[in-house]
Residue frames relative to the residue before (quaternion, step in Angstrom):
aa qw qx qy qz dx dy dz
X 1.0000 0.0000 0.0000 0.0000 0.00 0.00 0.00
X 0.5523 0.4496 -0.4970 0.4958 3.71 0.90 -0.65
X 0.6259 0.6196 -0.4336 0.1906 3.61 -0.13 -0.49
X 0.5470 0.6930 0.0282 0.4688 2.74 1.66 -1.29
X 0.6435 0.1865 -0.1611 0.7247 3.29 1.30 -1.00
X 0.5314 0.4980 -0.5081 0.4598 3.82 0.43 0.47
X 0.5635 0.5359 -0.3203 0.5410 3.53 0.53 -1.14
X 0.5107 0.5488 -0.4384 0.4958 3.73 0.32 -1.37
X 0.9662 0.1499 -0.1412 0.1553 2.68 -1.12 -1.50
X 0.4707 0.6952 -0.4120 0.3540 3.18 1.40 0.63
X 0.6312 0.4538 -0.2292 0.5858 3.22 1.51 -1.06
X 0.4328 0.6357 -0.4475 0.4564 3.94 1.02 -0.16
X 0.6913 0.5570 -0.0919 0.4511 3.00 0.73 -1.74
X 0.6444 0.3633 -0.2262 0.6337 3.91 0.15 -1.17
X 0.8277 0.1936 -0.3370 0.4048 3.98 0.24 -0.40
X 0.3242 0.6633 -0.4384 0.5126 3.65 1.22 1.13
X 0.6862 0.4740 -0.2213 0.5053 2.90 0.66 -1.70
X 0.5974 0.5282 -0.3512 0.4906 4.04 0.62 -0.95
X 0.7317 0.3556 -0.3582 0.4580 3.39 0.10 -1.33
X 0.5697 0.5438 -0.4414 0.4299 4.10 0.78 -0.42
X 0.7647 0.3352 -0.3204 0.4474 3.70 0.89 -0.80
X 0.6599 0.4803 -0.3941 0.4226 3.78 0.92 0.03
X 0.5189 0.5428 -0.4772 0.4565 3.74 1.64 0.04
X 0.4929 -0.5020 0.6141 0.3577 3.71 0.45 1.18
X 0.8660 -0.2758 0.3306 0.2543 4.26 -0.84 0.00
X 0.5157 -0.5410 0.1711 0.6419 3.47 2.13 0.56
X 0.4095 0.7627 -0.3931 0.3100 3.76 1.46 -0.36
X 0.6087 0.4049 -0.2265 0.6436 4.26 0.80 -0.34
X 0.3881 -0.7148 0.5777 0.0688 3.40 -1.00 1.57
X 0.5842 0.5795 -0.3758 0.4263 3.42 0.78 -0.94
X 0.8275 0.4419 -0.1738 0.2995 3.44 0.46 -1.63
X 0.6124 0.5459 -0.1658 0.5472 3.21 1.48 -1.23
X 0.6125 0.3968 -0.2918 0.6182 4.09 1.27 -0.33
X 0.7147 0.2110 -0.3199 0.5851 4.16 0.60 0.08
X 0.4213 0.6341 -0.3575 0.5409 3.69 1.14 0.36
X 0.6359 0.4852 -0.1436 0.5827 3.78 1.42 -1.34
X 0.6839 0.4194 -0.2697 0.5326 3.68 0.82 -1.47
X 0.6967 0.5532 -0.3133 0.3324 3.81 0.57 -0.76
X 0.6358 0.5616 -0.1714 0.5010 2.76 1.13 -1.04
X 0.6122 0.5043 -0.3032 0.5281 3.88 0.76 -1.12
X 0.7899 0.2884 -0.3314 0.4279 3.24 0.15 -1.46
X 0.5114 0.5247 -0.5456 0.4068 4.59 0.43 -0.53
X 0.7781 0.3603 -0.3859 0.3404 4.16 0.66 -0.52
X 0.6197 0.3845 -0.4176 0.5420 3.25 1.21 -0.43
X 0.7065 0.3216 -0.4688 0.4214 3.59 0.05 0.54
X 0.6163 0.3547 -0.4211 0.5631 3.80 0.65 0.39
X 0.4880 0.5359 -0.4775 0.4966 3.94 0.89 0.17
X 0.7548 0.3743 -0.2901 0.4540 3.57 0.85 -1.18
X 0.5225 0.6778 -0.3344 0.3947 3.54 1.29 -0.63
X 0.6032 0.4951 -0.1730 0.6009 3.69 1.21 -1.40
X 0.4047 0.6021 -0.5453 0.4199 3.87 0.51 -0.16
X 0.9249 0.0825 -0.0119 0.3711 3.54 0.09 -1.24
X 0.4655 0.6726 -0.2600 0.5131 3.47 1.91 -0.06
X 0.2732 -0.6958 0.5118 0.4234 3.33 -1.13 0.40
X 0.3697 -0.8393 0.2267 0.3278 3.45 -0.92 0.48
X 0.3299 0.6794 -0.4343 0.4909 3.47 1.12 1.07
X 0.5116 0.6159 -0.1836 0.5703 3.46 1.51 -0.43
X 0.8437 0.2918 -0.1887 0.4092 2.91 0.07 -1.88
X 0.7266 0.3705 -0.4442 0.3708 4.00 0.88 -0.87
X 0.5142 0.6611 -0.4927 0.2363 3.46 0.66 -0.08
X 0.2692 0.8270 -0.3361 0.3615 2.91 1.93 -1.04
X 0.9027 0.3579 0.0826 0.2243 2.16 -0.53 -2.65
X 0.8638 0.2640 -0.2833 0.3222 3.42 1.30 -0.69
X 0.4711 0.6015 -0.3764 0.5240 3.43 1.83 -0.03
X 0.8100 0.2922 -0.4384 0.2577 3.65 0.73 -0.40
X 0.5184 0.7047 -0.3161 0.3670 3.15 1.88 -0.16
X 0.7512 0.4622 -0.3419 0.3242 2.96 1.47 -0.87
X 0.4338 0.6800 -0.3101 0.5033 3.49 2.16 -0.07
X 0.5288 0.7021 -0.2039 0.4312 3.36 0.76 -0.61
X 0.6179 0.5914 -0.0064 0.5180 3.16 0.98 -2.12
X 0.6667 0.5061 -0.2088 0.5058 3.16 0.30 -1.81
X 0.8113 0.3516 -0.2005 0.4218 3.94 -0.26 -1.42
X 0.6600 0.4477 -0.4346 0.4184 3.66 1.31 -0.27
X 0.4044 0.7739 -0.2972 0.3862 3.52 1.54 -0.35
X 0.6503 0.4466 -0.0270 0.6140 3.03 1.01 -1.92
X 0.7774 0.3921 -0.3191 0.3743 3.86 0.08 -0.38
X 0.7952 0.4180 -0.0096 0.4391 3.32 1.25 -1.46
X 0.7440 0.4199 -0.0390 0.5184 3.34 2.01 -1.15
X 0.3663 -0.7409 0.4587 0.3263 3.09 1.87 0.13
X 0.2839 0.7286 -0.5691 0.2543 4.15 1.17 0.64
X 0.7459 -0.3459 0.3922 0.4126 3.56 -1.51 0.69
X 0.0510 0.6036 -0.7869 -0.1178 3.89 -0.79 0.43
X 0.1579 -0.8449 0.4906 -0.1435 3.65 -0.45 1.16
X 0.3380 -0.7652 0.3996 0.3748 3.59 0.12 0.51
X 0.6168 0.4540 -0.4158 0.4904 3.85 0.96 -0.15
X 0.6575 0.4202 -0.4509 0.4333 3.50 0.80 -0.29
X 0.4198 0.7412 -0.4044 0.3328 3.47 0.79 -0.96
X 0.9103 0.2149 -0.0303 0.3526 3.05 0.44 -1.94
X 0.1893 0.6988 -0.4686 0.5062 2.95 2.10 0.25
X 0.7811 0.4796 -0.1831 0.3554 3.58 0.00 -1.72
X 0.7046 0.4816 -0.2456 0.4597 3.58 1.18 -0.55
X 0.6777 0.4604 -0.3839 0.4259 3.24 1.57 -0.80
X 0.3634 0.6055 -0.5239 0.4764 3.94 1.38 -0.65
X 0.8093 0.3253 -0.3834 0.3035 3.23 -0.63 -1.27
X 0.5497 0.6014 -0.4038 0.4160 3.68 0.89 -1.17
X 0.7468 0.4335 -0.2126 0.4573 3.79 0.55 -1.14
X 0.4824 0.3813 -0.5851 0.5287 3.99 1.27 0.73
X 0.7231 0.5050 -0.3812 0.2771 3.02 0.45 -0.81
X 0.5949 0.5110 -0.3768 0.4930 3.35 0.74 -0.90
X 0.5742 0.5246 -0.4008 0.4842 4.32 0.90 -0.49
X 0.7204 0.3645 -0.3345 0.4862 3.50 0.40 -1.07
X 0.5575 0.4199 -0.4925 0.5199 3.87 0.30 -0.68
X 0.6149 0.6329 -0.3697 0.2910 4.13 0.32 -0.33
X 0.2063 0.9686 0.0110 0.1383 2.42 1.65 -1.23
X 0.7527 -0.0191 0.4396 0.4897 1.68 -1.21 -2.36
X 0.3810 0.6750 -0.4413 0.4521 3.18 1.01 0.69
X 0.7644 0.4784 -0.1019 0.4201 3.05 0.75 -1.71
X 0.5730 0.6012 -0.2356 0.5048 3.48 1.64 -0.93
X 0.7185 0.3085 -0.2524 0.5700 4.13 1.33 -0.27
C-alpha cells in the first residue's frame, strides 16, 4: 500500500506542478485553487507513504520520478526541447531509483 500512496503523490504532485504552469504566474483562480488541492493532497499521501518506507528511499522516489515525469510532460504538452542529453538525463534519474531500491532490498537481507 505505501507504494500506492507513493505513486499517488507523485502524480498529485506532477499535476500541481501543471496547474502552477497554466496559472499564467498565480494570476488564474481555477489553476492556482487545483494547484492548492494538488499540492495538499501529493503530502498527505507521501506522509502516509513514509509511514512504512525508508525515507531516503521514498523521496528519491518521489523526487527523481516526479521530476522525470514533469520533464516528459513538458516535452509532450509544452512543445520543450526533447534533446538527446535530456532524454538520457531522464533515463539516467530513473536508472538511479532503481539502482536505490535494488539497495534496498539489499540492505533489508
Amino acid at each position: 500500500m505505501n507504494w500506492i500512496y507513493l505513486m499517488s503523490a507523485i502524480v498529485l504532485e506532477v499535476a500541481g506542478t501543471l496547474s502552477l504552469k497554466l496559472s499564467d504566474g498565480l494570476v488564474k483562480r481555477g489553476p492556482v485553487l487545483l494547484m492548492i488541492l494538488m499540492y495538499g493532497l501529493s503530502f498527505f499521501a507521501f506522509s502516509h507513504a513514509l509511514k512504512h518506507m525508508e525515507v531516503g528511499t521514498a523521496y528519491a522516489v518521489f523526487a527523481a520520478l516526479g521530476t522525470a515525469l514533469m520533464a516528459s510532460v513538458g516535452m509532450l504538452w509544452f512543445n520543450e526541447p526533447a534533446t538527446i542529453v535530456r532524454v538520457v538525463s531522464l533515463i539516467l534519474i530513473v536508472l538511479g531509483v532503481v539502482g536505490l531500491n535494488l539497495n534496498s532490498a539489499l540492505a533489508r537481507n
